[in-house]
C-alpha positions in Angstrom: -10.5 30.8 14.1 -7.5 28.2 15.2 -4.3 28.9 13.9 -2.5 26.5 11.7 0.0 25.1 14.2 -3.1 24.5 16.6 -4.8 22.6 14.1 -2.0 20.6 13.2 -1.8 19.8 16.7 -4.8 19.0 16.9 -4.9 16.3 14.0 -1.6 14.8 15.1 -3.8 14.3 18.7 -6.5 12.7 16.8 -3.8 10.5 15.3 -2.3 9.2 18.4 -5.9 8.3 19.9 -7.0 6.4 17.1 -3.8 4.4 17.8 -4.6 4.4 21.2 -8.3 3.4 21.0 -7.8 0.5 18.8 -4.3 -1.3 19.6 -4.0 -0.2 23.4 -8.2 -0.3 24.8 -8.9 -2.6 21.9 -12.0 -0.7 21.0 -13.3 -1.3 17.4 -12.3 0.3 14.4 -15.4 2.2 13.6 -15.8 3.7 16.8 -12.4 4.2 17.3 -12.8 6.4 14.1 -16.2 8.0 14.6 -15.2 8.8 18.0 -12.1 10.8 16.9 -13.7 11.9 13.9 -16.8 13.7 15.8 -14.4 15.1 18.5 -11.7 16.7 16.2 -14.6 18.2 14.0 -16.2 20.1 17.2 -12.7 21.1 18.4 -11.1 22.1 14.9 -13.9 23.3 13.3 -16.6 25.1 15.6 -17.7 27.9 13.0 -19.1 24.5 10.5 -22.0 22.5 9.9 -20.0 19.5 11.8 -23.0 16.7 11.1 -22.8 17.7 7.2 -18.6 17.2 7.3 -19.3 14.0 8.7 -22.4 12.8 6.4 -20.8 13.9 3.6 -17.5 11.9 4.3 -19.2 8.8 5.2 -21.6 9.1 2.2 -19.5 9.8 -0.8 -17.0 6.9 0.4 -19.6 4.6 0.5 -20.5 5.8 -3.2 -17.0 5.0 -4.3 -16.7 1.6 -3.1 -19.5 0.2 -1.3 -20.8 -2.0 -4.1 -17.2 -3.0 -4.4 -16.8 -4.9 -1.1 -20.0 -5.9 -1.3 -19.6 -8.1 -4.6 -15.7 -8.6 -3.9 -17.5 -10.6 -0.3 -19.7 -13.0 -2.2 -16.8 -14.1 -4.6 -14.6 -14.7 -1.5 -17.0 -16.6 0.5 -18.3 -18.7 -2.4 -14.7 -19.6 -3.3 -14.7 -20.2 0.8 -17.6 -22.3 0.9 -17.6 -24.3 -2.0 -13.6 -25.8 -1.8 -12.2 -23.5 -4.9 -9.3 -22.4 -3.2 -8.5 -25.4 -2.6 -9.3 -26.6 -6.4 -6.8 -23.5 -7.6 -4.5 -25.1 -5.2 -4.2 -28.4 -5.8 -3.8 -27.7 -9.5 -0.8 -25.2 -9.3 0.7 -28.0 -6.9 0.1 -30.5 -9.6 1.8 -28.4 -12.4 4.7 -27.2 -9.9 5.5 -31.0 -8.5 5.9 -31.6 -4.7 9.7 -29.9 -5.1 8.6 -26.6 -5.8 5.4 -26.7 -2.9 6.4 -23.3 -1.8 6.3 -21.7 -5.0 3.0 -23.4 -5.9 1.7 -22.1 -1.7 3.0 -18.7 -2.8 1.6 -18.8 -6.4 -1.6 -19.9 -4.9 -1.7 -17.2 -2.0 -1.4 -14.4 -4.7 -4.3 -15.8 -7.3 -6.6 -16.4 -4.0 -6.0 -13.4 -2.3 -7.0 -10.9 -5.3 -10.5 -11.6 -3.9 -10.6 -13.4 -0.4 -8.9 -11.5 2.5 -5.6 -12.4 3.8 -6.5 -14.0 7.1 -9.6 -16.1 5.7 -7.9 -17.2 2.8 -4.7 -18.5 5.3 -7.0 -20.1 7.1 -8.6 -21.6 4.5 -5.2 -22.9 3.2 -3.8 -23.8 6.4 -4.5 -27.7 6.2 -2.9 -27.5 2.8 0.3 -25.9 3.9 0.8 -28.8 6.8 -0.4 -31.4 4.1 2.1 -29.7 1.2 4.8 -29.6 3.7 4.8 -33.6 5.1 4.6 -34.6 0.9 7.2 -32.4 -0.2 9.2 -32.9 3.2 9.7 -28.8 3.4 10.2 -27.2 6.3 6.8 -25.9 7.6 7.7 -22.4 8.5 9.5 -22.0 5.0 5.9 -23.6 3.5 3.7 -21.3 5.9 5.1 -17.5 5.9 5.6 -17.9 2.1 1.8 -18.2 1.6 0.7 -15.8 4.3 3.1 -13.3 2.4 1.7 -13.6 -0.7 -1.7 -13.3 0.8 -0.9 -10.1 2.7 0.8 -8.5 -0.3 -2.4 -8.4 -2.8 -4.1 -7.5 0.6 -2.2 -4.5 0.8 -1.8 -3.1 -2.2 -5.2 -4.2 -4.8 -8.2 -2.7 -3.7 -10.6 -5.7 -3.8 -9.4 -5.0 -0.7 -11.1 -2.5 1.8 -8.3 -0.6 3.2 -6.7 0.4 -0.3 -10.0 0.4 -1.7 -11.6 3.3 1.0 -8.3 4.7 0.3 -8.5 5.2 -3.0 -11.9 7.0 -2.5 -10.5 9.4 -0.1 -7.6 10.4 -2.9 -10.1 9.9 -5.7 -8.0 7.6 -7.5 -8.2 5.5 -10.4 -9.8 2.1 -9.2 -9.6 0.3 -12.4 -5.8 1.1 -12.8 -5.4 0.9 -9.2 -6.1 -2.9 -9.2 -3.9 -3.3 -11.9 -0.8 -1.5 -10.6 -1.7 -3.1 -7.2 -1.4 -6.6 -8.7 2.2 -5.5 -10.6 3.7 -4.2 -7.8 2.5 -6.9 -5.3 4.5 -9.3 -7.6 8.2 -7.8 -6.2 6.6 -7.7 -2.7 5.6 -11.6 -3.1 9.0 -12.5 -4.9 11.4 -10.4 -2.4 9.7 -12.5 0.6 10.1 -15.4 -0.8 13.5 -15.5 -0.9 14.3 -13.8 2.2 11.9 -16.7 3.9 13.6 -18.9 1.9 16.8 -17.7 3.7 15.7 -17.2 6.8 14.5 -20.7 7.0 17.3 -22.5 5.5 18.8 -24.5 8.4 15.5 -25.6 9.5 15.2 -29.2 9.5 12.4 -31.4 7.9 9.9 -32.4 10.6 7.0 -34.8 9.8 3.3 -33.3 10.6 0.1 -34.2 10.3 -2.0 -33.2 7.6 -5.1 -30.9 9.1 -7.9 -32.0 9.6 -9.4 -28.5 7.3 -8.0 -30.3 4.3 -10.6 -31.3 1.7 -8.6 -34.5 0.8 -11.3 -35.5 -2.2 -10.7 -34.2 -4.8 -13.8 -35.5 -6.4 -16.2 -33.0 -4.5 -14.0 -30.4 -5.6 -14.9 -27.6 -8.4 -12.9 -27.8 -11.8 -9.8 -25.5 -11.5 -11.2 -23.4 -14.6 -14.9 -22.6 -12.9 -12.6 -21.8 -9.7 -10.3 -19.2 -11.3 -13.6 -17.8 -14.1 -14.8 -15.8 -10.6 -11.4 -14.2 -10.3 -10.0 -13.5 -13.8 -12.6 -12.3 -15.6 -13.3 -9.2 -13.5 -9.4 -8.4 -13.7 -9.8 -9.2 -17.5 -12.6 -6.7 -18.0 -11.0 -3.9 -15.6 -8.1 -4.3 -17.5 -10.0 -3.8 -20.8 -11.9 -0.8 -19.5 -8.7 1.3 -18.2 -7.2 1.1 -21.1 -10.0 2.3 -23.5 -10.5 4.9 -20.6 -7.0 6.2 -21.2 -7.5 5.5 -24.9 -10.5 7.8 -24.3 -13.3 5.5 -26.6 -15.3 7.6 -29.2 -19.2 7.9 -28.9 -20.3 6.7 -32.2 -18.2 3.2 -31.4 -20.9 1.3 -29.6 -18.8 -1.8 -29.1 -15.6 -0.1 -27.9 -18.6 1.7 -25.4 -19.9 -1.5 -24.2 -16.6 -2.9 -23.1 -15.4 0.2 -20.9 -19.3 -0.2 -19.5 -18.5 -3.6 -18.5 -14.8 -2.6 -18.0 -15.9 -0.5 -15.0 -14.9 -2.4 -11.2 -18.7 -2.6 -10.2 -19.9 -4.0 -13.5 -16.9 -6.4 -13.5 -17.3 -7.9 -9.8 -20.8 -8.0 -10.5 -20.2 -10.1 -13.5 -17.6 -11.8 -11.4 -20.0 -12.5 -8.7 -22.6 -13.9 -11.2 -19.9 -16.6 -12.6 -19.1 -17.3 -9.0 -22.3 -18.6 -8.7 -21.6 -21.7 -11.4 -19.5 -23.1 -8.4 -22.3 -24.3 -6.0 -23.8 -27.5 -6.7 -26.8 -26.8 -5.0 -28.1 -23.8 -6.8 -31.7 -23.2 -4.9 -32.6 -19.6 -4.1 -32.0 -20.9 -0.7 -28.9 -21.8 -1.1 -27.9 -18.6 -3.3 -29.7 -16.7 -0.3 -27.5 -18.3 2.5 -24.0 -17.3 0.5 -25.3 -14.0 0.3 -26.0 -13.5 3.6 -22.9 -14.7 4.4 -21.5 -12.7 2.4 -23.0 -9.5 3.5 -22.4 -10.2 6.7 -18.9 -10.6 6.3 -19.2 -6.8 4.3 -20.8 -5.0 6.8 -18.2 -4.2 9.6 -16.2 -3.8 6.4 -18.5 -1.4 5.1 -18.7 0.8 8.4 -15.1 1.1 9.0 -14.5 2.0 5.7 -17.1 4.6 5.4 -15.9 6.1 9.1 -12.4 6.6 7.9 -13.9 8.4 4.9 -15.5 10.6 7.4 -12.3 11.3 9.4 -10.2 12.0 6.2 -13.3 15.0 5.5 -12.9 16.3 8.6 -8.9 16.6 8.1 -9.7 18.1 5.0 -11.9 20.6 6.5 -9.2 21.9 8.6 -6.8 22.4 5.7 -4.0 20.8 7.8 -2.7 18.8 5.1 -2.3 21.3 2.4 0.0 23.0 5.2 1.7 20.0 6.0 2.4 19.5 2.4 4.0 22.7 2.0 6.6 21.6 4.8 7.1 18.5 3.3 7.6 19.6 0.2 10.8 21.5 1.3 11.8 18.6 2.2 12.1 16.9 -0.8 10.7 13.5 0.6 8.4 13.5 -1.7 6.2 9.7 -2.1 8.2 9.0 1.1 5.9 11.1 2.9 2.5 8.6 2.4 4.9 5.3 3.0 6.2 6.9 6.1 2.7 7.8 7.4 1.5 4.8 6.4 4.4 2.5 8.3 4.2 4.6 11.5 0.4 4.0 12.0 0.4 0.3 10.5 3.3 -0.5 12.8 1.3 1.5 16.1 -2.2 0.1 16.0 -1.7 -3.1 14.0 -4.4 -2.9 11.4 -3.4 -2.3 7.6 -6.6 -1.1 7.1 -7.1 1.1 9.3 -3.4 2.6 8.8 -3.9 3.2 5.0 -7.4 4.6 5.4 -6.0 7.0 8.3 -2.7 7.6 5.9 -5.1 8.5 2.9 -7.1 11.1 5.1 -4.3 12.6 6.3 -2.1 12.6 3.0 -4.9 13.8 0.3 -5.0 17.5 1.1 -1.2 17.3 0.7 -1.2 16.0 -2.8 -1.3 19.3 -4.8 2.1 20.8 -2.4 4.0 17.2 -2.8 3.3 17.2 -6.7 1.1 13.9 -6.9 -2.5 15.7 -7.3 -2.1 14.2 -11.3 -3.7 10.7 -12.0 -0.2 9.5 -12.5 0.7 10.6 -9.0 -2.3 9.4 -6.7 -1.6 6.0 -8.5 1.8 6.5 -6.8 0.9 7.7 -3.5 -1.5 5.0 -3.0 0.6 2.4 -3.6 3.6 4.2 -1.2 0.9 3.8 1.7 0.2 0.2 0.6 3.7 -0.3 1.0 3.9 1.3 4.5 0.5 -0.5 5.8 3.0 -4.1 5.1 5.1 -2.6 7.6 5.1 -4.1 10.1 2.9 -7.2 10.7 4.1 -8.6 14.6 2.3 -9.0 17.9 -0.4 -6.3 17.5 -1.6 -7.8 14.2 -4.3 -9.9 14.3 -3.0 -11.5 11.2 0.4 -12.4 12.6 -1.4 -14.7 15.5 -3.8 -15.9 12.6 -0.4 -17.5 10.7 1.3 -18.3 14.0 -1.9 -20.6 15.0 -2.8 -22.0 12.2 0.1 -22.8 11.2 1.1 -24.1 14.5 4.5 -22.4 14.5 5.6 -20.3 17.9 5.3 -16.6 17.9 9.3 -16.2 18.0 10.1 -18.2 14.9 6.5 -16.3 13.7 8.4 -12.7 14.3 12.1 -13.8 13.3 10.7 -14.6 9.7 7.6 -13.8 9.1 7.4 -10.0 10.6 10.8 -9.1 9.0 9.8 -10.5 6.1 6.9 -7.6 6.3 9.6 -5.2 6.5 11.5 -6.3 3.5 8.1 -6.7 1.8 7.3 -2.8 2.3 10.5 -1.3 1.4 11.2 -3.3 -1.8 7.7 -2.2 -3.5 8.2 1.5 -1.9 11.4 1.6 -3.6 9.6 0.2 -6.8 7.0 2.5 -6.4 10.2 5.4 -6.7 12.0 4.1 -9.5 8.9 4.0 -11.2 8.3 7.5 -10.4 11.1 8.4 -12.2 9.4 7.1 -16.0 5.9 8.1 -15.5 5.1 10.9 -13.0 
């Protein structure tokens, strides 16, 4: 049997190559993560049934939110494919007026990133943010980061999205309230960006561009606004229904109050979702259903397998009872939620993937819950969101994101890291230190 300072050796080792596998070899997430996972189980735990550790971690992730991604994918690409991003678009910018383009590109960035992910939906929008910019004669970088910052923050904290979504398995959190504390505390994250891009960008001069080329300029063979947004509110509608009568805890005998927290639940709700998404294609044909949903699943799969390996590496760090250890020393520390933002930023700023820092954050932080005080609903609400916060921090050069924004929008990587990457920073530590004011009222 290893001692505990071995094994915590030993995890902080498996740590370091993940980081090293996937931002300095470039090797892929999932084998990045199977790779370390299957090595630290052999290592750390030699006197266990290593192939059931790992099963079981991969399985009972995939349980939590495989049908989540999966349904959350079709949304995205049918609000991709059929120009409803660009309907929601158009409409906040009509409301807003050509002054306020930046607020309508941040307002749109939030509403269409709940489902699509951060870099499809910038690319989607790109053409709009060069087109928005020459019509309101905005500075393009001011334009630009303010939408991919309001992408990245819903991307970060809600989990529609995969990273907080496998993370939220591994902690066994609340989904349903998840998504709804997600979206409430992405709202500071979006806001505090704005303004600091707003600064940041304040002596740059107006500079006439062309509008891209990726710009659906008809608006006649767009979708109405209202079928657009339907695929998008009305799951966050019907989660928010069924949380509530969860914590209202609904009586047996009412059979209405019974169907609503049924249809309340994510799956049901992003399958209902995914069903109303549907009303957007023109061409309805089983065909054409078929193609968006092999698109679709396509798109989920990688998803999918990363997801379910960093389930299997947080088992195996849970096997080894490192982080019930480590959250004894922490706690005499008195760090407290600071512990899963810190974690969270290290690994996120290291490697480069959000994803793959909050899943790896999430393995190594559940087993410390109970020993930092947040094993109650209330607190794995919290911690989540604390490693959402870190995995913001910080998007530069080893992002894949940050050269998505820099190239679409056609802005250098320097003026790209002077606003947009410390914007990341500010992002992060603004809804961490939401996250502990909060902490203070509810937990």
């Amino acid at each position: 049997m290893l001692s505990i300072i071995t094994l915590s050796i030993l995890v902080l080792l498996s740590i370091v190559l993940i980081v090293i596998l996937t931002s300095v070899t470039k090797l892929n997430a999932f084998a990045s993560l199977f790779i370390v996972a299957l090595l630290l189980a052999m290592v750390a735990l030699p006197d266990k049934d290593v192939v059931q550790i790992l099963k079981e971690g991969f399985g009972s992730t995939m349980a939590s939110i495989g049908f989540l991604i999966i349904f959350g994918a079709i949304i995205a690409v049918v609000l991709e494919k059929t120009g409803g991003a660009i309907s929601i678009a158009n409409y906040i910018l009509s409301k807003t007026g050509h002054g306020k383009a930046a607020s309508a590109m941040g307002i749109t960035g939030f509403i269409v990133g709940l489902p699509i992910f951060c870099d499809s939906g910038y690319i989607i929008m790109s053409g709009l943010v060069k087109s928005f910019s020459t019509k309101a004669k905005i500075a393009l970088p001011f334009i630009a980061f303010v939408l991919a910052t309001s992408l990245y923050s819903v991307h970060c904290l809600t989990p529609t999205h995969p990273g907080a979504l496998a993370a939220s398995g591994i902690l066994n959190a609340n989904i349903g309230m998840l998504i709804l504390l997600g979206i409430l505390f992405a709202i500071p994250a979006t806001v505090a960006a704005f303004f600091w891009i707003k600064w940041q960008t304040r002596k740059n001069t107006y500079e006439e561009t062309e509008p891209s080329k990726g710009e659906i300029g008809n608006e006649g063979q767009l979708p109405p606004v209202s079928l657009s947004l339907l695929p998008i509110a009305t799951p966050l509608v019907l989660i928010a229904i069924g949380s509530l009568l969860a914590v209202m805890k609904v009586p047996e005998s009412n059979f209405v109050l019974k169907g609503l927290a049924f249809i309340g639940q994510p799956i049901i709700a992003l399958l209902i979702g995914t069903f109303l998404s549907l009303f957007l294609l023109k061409n309805r044909a089983v065909k054409s259903i078929n193609s968006i949903l092999e698109s679709a699943i396509e798109k989920a799969g990688p998803i999918l397998i990363v997801t379910g390996a960093g389930g299997m590496f947080g088992m195996v760090i849970k096997e080894t009872g490192v982080g019930a250890y480590a959250g004894e020393f922490f706690l005499q520390t008195g760090l407290g939620l600071a512990v899963p933002f810190l974690i969270a930023s290290i690994l996120k700023t290291a490697q480069g993937s959000s994803t793959v820092a909050v899943i790896t954050a999430a393995s190594f932080v559940a087993p410390m819950l109970p020993a930092l005080g947040l094993d109650s609903e209330t607190g794995k609400l919290l911690a989540m969101i604390s490693m959402g916060a870190g995995s913001m921090m910080v998007s530069h050069a080893n992002d894949s994101y940050f050269w998505v924004v820099a190239r679409f929008s056609g802005i250098n990587s320097n003026t790209t890291l002077k606003v947009y990457s410390t914007a990341t920073i500010v992002m992060g530590i603004v809804t961490f230190l939401c996250v502990w004011l909060t902490s203070f009222f509810i937990l």
